[in-house]
N, C-alpha and C positions, 0 to 999 in steps of 0.2 A: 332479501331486503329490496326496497323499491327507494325511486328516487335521491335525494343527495348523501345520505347512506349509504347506498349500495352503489352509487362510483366511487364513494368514498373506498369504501374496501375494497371494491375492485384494484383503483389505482396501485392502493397498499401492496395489494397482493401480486399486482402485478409489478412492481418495482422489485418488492422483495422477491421474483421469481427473477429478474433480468439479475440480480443483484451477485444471487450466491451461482447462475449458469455463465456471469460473464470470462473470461479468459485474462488471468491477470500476465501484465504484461511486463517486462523488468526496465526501468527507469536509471536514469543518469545519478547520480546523486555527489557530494563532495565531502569528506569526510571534515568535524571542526569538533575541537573539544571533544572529542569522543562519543559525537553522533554523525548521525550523516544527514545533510541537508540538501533537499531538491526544494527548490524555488525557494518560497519563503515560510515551506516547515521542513521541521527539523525530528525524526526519530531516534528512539534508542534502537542498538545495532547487536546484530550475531552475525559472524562468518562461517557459511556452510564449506567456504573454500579456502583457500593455504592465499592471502592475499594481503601487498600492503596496509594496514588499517591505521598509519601514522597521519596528522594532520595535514590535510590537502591534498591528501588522497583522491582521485576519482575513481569512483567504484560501479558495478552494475547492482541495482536490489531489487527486490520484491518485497513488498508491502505484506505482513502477515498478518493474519487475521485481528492479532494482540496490541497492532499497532507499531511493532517489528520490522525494522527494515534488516531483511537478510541480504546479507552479501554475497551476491553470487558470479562475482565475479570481477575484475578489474582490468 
């Protein structure tokens, strides 16, 4: 494809290349109502590790694909 088409998909494809090779990193987050909240959103949670998960908790997470904040740590 030529012209504003073909940066179009370029762009596409090239985001969704940085997208699924980036390095997820794990995040602060504080535990309320039985999600965990970093800055001003708020996930449903699983704990991959033996850790506090009472309200006001500070946890480490990772964001999972699902939308998951896993807990990996405190």
């Amino acid at each position: 494809m030529n012209g504003i088409d073909g940066l179009a998909e370029a762009l596409r494809t090239g985001r969704k290349r940085a997208r699924e090779n980036a390095e997820q990193k794990a995040q602060r987050g504080v535990i309320e109502d039985g999600r965990v909240r970093i800055g001003a959103r708020s996930y449903p949670m699983k704990a991959a590790v033996d850790a506090d998960t009472s309200d006001g908790s500070r946890v480490w997470v990772q964001i999972a694909r699902d939308g998951t904040a896993v807990i990996i740590g405190a």
